[in-house]
N, CA, C and O atoms as a Tripos MOL2 file, in Angstrom:
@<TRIPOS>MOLECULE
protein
  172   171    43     0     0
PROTEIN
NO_CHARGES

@<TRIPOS>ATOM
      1 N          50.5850    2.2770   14.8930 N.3       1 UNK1
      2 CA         50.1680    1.3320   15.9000 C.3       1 UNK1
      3 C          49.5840    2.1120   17.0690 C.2       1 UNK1
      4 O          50.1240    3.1290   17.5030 O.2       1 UNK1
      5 N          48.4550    1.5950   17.5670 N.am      2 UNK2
      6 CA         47.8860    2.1540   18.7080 C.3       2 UNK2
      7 C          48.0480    1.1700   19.7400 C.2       2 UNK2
      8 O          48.4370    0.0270   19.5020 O.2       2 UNK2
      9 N          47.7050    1.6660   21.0770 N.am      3 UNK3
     10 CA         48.0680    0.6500   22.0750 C.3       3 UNK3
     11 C          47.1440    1.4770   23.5010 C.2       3 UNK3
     12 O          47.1010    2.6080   23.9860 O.2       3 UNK3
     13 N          46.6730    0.4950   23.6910 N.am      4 UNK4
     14 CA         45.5850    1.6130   25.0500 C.3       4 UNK4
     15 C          45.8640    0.4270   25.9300 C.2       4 UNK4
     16 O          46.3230   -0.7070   25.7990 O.2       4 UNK4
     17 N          45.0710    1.6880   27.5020 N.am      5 UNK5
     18 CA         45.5680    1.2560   28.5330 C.3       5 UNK5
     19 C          44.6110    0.0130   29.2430 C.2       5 UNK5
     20 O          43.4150    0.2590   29.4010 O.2       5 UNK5
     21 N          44.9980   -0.9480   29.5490 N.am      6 UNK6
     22 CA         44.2710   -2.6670   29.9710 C.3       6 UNK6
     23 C          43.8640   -3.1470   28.6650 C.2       6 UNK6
     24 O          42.7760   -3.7180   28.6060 O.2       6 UNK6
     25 N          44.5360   -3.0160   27.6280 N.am      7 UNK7
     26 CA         44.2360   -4.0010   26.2120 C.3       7 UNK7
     27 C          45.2160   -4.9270   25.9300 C.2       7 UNK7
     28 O          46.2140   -4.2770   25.6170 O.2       7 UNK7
     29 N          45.4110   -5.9010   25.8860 N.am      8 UNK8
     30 CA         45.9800   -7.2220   25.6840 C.3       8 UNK8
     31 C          46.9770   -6.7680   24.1780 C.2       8 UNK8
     32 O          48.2010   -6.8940   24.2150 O.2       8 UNK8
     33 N          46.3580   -6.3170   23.0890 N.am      9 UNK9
     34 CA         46.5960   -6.4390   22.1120 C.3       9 UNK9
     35 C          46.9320   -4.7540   21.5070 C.2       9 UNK9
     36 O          46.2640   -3.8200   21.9500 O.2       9 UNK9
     37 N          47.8950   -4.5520   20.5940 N.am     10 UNK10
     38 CA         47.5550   -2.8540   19.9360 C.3      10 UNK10
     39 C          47.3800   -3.4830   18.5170 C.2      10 UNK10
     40 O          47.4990   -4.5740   17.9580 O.2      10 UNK10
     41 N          46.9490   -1.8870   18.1790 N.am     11 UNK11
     42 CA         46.1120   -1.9640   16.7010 C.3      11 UNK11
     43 C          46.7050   -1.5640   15.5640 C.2      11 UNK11
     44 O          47.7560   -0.9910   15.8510 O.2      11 UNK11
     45 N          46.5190   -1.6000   14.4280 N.am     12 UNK12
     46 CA         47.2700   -1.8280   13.1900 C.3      12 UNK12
     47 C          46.5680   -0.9400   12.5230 C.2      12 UNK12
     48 O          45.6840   -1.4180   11.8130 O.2      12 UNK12
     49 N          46.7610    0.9750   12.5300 N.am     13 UNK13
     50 CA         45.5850    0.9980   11.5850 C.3      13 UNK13
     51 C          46.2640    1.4070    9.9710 C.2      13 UNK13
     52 O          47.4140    1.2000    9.5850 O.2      13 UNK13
     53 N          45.6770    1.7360    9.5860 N.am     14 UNK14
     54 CA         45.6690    2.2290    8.1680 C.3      14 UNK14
     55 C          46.2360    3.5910    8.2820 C.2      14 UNK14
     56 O          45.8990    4.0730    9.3630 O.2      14 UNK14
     57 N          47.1200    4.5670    7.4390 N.am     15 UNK15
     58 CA         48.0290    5.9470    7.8520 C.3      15 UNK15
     59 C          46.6160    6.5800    7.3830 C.2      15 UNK15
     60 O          47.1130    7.6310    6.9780 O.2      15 UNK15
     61 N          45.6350    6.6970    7.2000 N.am     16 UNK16
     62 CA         44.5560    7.7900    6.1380 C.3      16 UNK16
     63 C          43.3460    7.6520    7.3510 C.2      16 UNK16
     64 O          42.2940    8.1470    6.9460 O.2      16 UNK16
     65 N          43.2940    7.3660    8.0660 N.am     17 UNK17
     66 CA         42.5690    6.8370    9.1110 C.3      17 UNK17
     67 C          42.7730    7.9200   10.7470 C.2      17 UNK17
     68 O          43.7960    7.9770   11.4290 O.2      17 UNK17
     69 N          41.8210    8.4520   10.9330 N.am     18 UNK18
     70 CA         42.1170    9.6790   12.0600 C.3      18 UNK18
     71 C          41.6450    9.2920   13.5530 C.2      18 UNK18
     72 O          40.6030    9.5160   14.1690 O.2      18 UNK18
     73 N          43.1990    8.4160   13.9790 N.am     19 UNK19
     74 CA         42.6660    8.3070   15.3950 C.3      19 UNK19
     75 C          42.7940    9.5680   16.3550 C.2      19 UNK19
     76 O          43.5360   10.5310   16.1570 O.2      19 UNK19
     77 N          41.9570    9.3900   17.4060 N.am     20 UNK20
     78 CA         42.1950   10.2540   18.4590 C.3      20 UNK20
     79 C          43.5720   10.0370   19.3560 C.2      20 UNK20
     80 O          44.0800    8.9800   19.7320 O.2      20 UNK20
     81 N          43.9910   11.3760   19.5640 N.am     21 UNK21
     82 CA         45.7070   10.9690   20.3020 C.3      21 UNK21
     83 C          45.4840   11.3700   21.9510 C.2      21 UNK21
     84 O          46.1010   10.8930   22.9030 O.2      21 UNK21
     85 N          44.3800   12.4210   21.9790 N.am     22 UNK22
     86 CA         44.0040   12.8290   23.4440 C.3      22 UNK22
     87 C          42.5670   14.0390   23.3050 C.2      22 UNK22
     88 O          42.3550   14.7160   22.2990 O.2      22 UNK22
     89 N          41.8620   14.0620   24.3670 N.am     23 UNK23
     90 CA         40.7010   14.6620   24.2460 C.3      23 UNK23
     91 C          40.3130   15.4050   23.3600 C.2      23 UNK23
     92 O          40.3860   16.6330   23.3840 O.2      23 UNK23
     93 N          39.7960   14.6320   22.3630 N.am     24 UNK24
     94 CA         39.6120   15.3970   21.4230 C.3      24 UNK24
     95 C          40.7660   15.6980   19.6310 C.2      24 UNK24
     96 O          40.5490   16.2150   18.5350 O.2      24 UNK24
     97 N          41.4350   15.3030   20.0140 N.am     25 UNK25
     98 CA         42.8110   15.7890   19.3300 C.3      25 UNK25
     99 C          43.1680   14.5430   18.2360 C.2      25 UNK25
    100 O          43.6820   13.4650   18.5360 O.2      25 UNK25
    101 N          42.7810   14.9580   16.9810 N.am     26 UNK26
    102 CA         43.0550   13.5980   16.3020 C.3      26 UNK26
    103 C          44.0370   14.1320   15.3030 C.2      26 UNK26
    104 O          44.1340   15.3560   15.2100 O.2      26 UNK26
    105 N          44.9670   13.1610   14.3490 N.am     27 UNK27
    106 CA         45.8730   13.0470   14.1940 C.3      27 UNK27
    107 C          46.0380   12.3970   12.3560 C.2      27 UNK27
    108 O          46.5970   11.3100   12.2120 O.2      27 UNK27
    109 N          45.6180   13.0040   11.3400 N.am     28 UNK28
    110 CA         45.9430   12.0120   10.0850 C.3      28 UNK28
    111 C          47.0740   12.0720    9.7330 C.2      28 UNK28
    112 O          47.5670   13.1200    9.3160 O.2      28 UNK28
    113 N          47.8950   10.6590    9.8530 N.am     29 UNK29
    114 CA         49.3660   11.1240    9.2170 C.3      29 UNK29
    115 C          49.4180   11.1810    7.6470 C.2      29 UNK29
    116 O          50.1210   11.8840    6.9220 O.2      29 UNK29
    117 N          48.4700   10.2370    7.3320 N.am     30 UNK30
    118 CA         48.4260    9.9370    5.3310 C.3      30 UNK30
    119 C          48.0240   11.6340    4.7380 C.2      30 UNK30
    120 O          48.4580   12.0880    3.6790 O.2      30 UNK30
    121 N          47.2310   12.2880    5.5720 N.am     31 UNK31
    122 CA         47.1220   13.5970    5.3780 C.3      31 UNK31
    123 C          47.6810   14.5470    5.3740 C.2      31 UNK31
    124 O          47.5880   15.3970    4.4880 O.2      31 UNK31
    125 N          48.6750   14.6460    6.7690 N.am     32 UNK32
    126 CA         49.8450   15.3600    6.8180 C.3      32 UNK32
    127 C          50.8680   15.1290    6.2840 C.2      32 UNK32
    128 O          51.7490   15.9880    6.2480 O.2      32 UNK32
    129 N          51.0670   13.5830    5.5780 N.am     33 UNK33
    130 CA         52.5720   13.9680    4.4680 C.3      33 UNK33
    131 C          51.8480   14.4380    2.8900 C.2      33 UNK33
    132 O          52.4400   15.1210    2.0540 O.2      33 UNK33
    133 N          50.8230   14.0380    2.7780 N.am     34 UNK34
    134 CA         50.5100   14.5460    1.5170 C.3      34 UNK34
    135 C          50.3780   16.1470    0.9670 C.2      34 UNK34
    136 O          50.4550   16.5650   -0.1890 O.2      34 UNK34
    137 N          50.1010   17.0430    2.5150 N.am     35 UNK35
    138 CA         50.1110   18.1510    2.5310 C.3      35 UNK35
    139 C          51.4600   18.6690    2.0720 C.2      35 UNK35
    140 O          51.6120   19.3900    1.0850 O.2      35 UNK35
    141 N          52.6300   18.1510    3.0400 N.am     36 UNK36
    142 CA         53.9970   18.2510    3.0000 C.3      36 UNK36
    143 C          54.5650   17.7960    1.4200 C.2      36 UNK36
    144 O          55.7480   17.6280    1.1260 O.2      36 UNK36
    145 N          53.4260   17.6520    0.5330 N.am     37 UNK37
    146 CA         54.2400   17.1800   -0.2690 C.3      37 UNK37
    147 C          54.8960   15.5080   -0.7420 C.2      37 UNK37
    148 O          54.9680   15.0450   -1.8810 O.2      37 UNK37
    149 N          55.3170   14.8550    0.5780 N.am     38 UNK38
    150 CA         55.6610   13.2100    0.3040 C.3      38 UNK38
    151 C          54.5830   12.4790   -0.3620 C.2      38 UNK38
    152 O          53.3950   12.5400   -0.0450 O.2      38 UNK38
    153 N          54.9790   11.9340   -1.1050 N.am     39 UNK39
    154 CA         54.2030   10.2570   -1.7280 C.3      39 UNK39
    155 C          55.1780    9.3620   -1.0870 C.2      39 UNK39
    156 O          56.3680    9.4490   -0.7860 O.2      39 UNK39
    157 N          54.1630    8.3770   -0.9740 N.am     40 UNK40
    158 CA         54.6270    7.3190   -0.1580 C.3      40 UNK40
    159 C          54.4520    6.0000   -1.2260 C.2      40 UNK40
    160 O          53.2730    5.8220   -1.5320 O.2      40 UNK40
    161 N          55.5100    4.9450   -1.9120 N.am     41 UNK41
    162 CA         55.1520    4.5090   -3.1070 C.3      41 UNK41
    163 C          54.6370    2.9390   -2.3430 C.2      41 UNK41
    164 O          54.8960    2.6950   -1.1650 O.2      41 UNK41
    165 N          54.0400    2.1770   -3.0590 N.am     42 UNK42
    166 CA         53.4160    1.1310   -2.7110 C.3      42 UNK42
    167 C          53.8480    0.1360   -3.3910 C.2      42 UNK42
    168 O          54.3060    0.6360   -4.4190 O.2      42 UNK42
    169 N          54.0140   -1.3050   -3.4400 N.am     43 UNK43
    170 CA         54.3870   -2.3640   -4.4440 C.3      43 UNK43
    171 C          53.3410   -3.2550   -4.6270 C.2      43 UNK43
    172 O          53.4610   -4.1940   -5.4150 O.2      43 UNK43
@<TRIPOS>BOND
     1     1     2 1
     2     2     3 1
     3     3     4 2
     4     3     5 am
     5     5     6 1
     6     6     7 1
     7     7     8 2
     8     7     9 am
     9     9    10 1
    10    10    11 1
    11    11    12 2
    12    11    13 am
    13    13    14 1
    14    14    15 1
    15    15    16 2
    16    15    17 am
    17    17    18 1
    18    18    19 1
    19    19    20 2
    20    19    21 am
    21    21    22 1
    22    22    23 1
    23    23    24 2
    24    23    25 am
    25    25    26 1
    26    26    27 1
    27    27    28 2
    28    27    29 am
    29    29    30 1
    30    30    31 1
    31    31    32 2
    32    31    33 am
    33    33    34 1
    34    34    35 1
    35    35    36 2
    36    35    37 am
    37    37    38 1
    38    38    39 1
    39    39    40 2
    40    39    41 am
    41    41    42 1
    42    42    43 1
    43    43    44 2
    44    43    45 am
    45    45    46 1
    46    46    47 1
    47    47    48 2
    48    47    49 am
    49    49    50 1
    50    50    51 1
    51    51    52 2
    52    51    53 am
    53    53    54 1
    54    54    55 1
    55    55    56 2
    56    55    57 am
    57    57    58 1
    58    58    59 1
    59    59    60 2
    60    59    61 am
    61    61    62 1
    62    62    63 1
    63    63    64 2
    64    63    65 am
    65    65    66 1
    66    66    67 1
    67    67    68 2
    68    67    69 am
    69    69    70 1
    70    70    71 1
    71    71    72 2
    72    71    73 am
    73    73    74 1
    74    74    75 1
    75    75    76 2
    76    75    77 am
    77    77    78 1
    78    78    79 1
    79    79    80 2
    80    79    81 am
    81    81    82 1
    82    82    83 1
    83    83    84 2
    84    83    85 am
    85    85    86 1
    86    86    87 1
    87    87    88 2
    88    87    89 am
    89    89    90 1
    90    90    91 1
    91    91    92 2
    92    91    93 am
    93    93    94 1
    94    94    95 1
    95    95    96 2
    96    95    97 am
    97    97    98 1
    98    98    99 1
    99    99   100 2
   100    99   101 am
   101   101   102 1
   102   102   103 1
   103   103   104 2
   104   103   105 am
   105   105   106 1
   106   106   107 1
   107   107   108 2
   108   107   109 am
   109   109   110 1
   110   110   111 1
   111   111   112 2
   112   111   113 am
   113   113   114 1
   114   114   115 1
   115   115   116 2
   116   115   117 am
   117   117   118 1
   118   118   119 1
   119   119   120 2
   120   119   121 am
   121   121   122 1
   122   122   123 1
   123   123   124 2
   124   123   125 am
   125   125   126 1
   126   126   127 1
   127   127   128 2
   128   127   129 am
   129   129   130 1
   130   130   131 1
   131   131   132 2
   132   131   133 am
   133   133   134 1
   134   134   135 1
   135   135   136 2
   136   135   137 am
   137   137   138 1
   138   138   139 1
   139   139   140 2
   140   139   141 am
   141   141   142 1
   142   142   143 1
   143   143   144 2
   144   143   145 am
   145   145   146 1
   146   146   147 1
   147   147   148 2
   148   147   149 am
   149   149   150 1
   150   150   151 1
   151   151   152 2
   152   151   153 am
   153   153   154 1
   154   154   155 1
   155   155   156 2
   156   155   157 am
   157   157   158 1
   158   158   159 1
   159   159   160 2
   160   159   161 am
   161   161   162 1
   162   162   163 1
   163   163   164 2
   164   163   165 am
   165   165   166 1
   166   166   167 1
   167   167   168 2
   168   167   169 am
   169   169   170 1
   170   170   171 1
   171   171   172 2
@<TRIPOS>SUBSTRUCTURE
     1 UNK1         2 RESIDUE 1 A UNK
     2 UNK2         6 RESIDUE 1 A UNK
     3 UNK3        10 RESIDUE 1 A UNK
     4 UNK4        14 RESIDUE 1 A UNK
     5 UNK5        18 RESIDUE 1 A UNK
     6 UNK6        22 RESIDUE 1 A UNK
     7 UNK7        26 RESIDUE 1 A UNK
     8 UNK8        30 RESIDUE 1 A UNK
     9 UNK9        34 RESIDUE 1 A UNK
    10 UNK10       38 RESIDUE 1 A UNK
    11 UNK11       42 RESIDUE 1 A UNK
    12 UNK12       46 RESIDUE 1 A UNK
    13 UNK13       50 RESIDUE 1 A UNK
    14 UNK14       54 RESIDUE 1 A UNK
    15 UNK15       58 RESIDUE 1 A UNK
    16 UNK16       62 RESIDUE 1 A UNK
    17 UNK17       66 RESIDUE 1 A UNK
    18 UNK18       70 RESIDUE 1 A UNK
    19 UNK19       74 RESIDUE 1 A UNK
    20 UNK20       78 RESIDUE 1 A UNK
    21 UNK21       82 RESIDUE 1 A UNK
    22 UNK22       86 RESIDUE 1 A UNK
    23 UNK23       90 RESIDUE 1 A UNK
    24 UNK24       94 RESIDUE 1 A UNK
    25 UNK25       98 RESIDUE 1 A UNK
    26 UNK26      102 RESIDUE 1 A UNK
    27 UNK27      106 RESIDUE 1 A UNK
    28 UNK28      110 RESIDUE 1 A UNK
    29 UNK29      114 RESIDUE 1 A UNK
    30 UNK30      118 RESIDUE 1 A UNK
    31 UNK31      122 RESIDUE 1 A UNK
    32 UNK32      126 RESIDUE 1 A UNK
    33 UNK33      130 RESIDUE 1 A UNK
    34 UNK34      134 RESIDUE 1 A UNK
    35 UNK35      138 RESIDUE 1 A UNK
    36 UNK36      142 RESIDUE 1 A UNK
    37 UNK37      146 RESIDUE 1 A UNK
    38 UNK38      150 RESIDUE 1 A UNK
    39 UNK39      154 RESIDUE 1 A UNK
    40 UNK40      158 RESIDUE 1 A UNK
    41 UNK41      162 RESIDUE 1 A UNK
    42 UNK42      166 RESIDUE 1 A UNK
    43 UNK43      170 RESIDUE 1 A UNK
């Protein structure tokens, strides 16, 4: 979930999806557990 500053609403994204966290600095989590090894199972 993202959430910025004067937005009514936060956002829902997808884990494989590379938001920015601060200037410049982005962040894939679906990337970083797959590196680590985790699967994440789905139904």
């Amino acid at each position: 979930m993202v959430a910025e500053r004067n937005a009514d609403a936060w956002l829902t994204m997808d884990w494989h999806r590379d938001p920015e966290l601060t200037d410049g600095q982005f962040f894939n989590i679906g990337q970083y557990l797959a590196d680590e090894g985790i699967t994440i199972e789905t139904s």
